[in-house]
N, CA, C and O of each residue as an XYZ file, in Angstrom:
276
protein
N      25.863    -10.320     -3.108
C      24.760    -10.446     -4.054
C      24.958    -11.683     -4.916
O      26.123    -11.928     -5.230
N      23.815    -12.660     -5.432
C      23.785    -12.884     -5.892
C      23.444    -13.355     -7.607
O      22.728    -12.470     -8.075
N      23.617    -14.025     -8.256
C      23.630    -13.826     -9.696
C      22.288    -13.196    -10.302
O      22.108    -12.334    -11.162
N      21.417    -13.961     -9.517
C      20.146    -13.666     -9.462
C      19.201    -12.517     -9.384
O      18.389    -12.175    -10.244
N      19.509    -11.784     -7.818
C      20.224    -10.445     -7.967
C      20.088     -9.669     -9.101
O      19.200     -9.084     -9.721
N      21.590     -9.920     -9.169
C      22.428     -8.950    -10.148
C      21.625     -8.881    -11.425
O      21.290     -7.817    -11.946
N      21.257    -10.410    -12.029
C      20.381    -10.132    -13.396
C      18.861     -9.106    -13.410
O      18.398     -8.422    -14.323
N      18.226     -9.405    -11.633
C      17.150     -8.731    -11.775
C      17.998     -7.375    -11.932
O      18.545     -7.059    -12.989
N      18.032     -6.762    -10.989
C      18.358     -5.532    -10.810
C      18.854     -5.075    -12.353
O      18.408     -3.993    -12.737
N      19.654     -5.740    -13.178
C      20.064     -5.310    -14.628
C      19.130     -5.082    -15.364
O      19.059     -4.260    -16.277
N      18.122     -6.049    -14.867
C      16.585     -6.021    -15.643
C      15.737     -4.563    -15.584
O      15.169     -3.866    -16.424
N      15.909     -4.506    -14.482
C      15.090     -3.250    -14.261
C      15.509     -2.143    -14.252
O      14.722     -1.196    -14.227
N      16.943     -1.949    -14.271
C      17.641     -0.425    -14.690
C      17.668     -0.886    -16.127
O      17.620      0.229    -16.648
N      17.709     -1.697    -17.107
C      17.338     -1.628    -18.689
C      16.034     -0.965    -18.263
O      15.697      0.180    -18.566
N      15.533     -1.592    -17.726
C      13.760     -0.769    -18.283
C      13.695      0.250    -18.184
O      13.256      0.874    -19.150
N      14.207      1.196    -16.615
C      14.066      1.831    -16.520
C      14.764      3.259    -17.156
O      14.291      4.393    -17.075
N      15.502      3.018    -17.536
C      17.054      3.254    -19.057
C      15.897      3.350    -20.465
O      16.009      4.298    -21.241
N      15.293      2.756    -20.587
C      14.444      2.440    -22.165
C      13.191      3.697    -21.971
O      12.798      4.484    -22.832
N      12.624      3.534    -20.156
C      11.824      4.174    -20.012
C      11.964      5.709    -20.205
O      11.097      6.334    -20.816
N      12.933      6.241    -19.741
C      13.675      7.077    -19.561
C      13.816      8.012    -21.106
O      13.342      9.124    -21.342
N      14.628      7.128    -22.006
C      15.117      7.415    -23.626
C      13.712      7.289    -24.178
O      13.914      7.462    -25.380
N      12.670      7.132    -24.060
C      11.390      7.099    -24.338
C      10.840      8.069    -24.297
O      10.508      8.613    -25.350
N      10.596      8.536    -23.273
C      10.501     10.111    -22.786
C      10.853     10.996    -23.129
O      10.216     11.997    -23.456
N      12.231     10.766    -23.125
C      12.922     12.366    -23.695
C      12.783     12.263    -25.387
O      12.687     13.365    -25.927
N      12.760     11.137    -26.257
C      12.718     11.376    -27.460
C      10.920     11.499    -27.723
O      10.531     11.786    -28.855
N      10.163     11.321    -26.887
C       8.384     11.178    -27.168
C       8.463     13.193    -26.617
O       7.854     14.092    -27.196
N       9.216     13.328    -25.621
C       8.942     14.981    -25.555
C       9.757     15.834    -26.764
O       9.519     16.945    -27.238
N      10.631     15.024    -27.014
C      11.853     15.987    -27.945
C      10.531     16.400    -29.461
O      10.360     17.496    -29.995
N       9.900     15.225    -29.737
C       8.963     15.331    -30.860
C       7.505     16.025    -30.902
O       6.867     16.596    -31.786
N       7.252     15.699    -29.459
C       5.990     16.849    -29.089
C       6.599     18.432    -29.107
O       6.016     19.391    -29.613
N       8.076     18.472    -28.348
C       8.231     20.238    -28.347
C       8.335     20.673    -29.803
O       8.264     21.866    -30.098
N       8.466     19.937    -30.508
C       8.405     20.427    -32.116
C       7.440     20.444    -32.773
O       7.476     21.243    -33.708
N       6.348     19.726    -32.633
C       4.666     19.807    -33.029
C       3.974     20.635    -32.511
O       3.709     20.793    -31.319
N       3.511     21.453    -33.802
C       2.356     22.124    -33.282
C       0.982     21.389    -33.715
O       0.797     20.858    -34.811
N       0.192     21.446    -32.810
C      -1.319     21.153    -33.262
C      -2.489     21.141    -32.701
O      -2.377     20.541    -31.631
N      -3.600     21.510    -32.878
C      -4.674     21.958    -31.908
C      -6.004     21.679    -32.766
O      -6.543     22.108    -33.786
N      -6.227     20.704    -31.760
C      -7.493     19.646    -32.289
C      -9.002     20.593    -31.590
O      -9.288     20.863    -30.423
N      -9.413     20.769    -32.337
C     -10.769     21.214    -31.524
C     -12.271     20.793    -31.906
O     -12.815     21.151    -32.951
N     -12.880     19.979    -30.916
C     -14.201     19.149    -30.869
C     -15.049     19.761    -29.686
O     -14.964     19.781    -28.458
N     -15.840     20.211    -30.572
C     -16.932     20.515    -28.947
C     -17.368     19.065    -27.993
O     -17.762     18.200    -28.775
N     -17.391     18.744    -27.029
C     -17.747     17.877    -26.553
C     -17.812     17.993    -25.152
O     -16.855     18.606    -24.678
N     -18.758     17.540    -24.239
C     -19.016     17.537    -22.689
C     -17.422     17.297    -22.285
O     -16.492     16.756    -22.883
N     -17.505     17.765    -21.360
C     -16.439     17.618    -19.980
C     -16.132     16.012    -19.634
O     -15.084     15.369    -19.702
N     -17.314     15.681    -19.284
C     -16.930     13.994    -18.902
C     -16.370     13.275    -19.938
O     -15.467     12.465    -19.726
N     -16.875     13.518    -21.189
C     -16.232     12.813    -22.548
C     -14.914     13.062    -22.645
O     -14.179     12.075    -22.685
N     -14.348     14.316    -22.702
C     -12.863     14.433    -22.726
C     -12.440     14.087    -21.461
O     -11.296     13.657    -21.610
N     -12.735     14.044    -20.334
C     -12.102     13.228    -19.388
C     -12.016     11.637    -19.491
O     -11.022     10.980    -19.183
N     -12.989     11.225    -19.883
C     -12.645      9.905    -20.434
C     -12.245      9.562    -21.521
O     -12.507      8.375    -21.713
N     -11.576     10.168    -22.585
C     -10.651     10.359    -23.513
C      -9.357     10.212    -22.957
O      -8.567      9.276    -23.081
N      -9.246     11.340    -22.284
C      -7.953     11.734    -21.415
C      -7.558     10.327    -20.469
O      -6.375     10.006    -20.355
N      -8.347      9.748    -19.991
C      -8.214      8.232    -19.164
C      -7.766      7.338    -20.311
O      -6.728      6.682    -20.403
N      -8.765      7.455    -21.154
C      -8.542      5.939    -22.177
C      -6.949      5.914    -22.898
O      -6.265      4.962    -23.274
N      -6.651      7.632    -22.909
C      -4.943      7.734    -23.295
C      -4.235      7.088    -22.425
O      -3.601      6.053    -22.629
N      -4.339      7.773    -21.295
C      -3.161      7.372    -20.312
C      -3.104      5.862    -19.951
O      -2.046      5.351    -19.585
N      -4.315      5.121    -20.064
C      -3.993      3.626    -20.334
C      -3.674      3.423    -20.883
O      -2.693      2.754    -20.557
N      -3.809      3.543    -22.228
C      -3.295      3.069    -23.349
C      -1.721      3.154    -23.633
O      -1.032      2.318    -24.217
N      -1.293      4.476    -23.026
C      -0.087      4.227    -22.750
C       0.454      3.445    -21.678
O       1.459      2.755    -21.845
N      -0.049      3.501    -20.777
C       0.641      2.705    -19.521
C       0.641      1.231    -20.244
O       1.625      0.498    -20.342
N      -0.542      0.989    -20.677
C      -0.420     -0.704    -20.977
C       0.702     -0.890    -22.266
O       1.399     -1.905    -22.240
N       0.877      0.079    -23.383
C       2.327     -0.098    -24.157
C       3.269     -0.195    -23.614
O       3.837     -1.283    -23.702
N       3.727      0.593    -23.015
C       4.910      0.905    -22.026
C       4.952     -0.228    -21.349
O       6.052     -0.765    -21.479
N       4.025     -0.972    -20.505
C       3.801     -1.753    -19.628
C       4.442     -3.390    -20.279
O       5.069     -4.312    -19.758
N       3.825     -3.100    -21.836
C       3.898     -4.838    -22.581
C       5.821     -4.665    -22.973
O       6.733     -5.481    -22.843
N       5.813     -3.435    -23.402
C       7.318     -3.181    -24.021
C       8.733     -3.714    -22.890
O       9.757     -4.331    -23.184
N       8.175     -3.083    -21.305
C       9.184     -3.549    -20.872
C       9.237     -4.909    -20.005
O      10.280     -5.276    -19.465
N       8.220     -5.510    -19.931
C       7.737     -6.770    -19.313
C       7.621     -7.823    -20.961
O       6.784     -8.715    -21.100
N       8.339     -7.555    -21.711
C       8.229     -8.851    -22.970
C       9.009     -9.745    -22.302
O       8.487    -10.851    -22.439
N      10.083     -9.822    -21.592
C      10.851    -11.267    -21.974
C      10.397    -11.986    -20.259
O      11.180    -12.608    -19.541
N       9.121    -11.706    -19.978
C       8.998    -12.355    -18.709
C       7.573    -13.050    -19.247
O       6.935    -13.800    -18.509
């Protein structure tokens, strides 16, 4: 292997290491919250709620571990 290599691969077990400790401390804080939001609203609306989250996270997550490129 080379150096090159070796730095990617370091690269991406950090991320995936950050990704990881992310998780367990983002669940450690949800299993301790209680809370229950309630809005009447159509089906399609909370499904596209539910979308606009999960981007929104993917694209944090996404900028957090792709900064130094």
């Amino acid at each position: 292997m080379n150096w090159e290599t070796r730095n990617e691969m370091k690269g991406r077990l950090s991320g995936l290491l950050l990704v990881i400790v992310a998780a367990v401390v983002v669940w450690y804080i949800l299993s301790r919250t209680y809370f229950v939001i309630w809005v009447p609203v159509p089906w399609w609306m909370f499904l596209l709620l539910i979308l606009v989250v999960i981007l929104a996270l993917y694209l944090a997550l996404d900028h957090l571990i792709n900064r130094t490129r």
